[in-house]
C-alpha positions as CSV (number, residue, x, y, z in Angstrom):
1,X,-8.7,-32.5,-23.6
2,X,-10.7,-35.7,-23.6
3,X,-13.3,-36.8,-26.4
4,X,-15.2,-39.9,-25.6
5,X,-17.8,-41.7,-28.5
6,X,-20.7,-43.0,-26.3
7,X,-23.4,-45.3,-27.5
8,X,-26.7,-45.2,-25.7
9,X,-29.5,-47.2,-25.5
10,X,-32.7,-45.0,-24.5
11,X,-36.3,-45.7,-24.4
12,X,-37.4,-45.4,-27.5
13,X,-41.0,-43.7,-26.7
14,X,-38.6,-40.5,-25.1
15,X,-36.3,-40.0,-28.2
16,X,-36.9,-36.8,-28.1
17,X,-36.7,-36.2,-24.9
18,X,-33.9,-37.6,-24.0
19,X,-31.6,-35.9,-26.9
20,X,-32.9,-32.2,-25.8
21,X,-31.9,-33.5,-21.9
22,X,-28.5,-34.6,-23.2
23,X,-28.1,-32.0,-25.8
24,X,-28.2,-29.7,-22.7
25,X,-25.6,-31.0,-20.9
26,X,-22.2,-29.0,-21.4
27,X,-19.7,-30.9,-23.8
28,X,-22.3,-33.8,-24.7
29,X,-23.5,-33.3,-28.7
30,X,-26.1,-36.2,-29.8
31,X,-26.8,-37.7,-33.3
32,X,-29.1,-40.4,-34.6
33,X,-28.0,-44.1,-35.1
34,X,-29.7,-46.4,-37.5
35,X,-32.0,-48.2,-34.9
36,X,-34.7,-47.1,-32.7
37,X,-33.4,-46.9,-29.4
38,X,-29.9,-45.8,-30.2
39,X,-28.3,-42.7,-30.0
40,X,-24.5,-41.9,-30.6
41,X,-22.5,-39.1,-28.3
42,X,-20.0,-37.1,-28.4
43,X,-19.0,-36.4,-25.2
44,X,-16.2,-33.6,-24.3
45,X,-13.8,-32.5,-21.5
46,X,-10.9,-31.0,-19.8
47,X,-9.4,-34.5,-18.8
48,X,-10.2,-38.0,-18.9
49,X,-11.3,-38.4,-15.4
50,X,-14.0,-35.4,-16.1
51,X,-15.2,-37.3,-19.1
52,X,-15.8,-40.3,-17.0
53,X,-17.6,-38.5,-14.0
54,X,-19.8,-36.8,-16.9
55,X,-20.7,-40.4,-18.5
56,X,-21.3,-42.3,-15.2
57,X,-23.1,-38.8,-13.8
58,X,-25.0,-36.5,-15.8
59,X,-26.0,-39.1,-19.4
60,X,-26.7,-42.0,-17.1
61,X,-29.3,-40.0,-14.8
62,X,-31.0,-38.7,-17.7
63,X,-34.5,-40.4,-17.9
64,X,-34.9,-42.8,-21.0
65,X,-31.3,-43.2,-21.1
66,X,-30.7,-47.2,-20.1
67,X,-27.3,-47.8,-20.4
68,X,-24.2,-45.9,-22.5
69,X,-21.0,-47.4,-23.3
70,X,-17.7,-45.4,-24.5
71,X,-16.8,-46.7,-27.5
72,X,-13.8,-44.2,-29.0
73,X,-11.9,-42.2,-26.1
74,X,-9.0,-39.6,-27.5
75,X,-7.5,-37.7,-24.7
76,X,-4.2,-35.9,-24.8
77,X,-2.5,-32.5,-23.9
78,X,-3.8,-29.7,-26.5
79,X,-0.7,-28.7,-27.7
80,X,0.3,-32.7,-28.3
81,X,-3.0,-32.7,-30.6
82,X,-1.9,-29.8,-32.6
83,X,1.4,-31.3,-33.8
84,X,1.2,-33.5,-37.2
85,X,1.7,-37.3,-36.3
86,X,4.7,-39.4,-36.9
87,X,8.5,-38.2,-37.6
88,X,9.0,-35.0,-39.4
89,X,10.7,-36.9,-42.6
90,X,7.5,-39.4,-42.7
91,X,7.4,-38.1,-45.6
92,X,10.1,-37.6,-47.1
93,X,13.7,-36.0,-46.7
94,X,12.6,-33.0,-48.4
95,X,9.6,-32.2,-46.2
96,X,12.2,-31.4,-43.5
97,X,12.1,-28.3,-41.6
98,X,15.4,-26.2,-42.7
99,X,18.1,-26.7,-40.4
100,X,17.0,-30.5,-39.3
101,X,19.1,-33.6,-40.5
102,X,17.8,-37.2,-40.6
103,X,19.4,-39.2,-37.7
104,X,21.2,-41.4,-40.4
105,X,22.0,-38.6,-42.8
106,X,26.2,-38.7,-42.1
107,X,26.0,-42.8,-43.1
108,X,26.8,-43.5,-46.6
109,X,24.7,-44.7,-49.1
110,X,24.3,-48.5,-49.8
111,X,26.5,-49.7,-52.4
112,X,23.7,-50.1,-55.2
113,X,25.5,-53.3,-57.1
């Protein structure tokens, strides 16, 4: 799964327009920025390259749309995106799943004097 952040620059006289064109366009979901002639999108797709072929394709043909950048891109296997980040003892030795050891559990403690 891919998730780009796209920021567009339209025509400002085809606001409207131009969010109900990309609106209809599978995986794309528009919302307002602060300026006139701005719009921010969330694109979506199976895989990187499809994200790509959408956001040189299908947003940059719709009329009004002048240019779109990706600004945020987050692709990875669906099962990787599903697991928490980081180690499993990130935080702490007593979140561990029963049965795991730290690595360094056998080593003995550091003499505290």
């Amino acid at each position: 799964m891919a998730t780009l952040g796209v920021y567009v620059r339209i025509d400002p006289e085809q606001l409207e327009a131009v969010r109900r064109a990309l609106d209809a366009l599978s995986g794309v979901t528009t919302f307002d920025l602060d300026e006139a002639g701005q719009l921010g999108v969330i694109l979506e797709a199976d895989d990187l390259e499809a994200a790509h072929a959408a956001l040189t394709g299908p947003v940059h043909r719709v009329p009004g749309v002048l240019a779109a950048w990706p600004v945020y891109a987050h692709f990875g296997d669906d099962e990787e995106e599903q697991e928490e980040p980081g180690p499993p003892f990130a935080k702490g030795p007593d979140t561990l799943p029963q049965g795991e050891e730290h690595e360094h559990a056998d080593e003995p403690e550091p003499d505290p004097s």
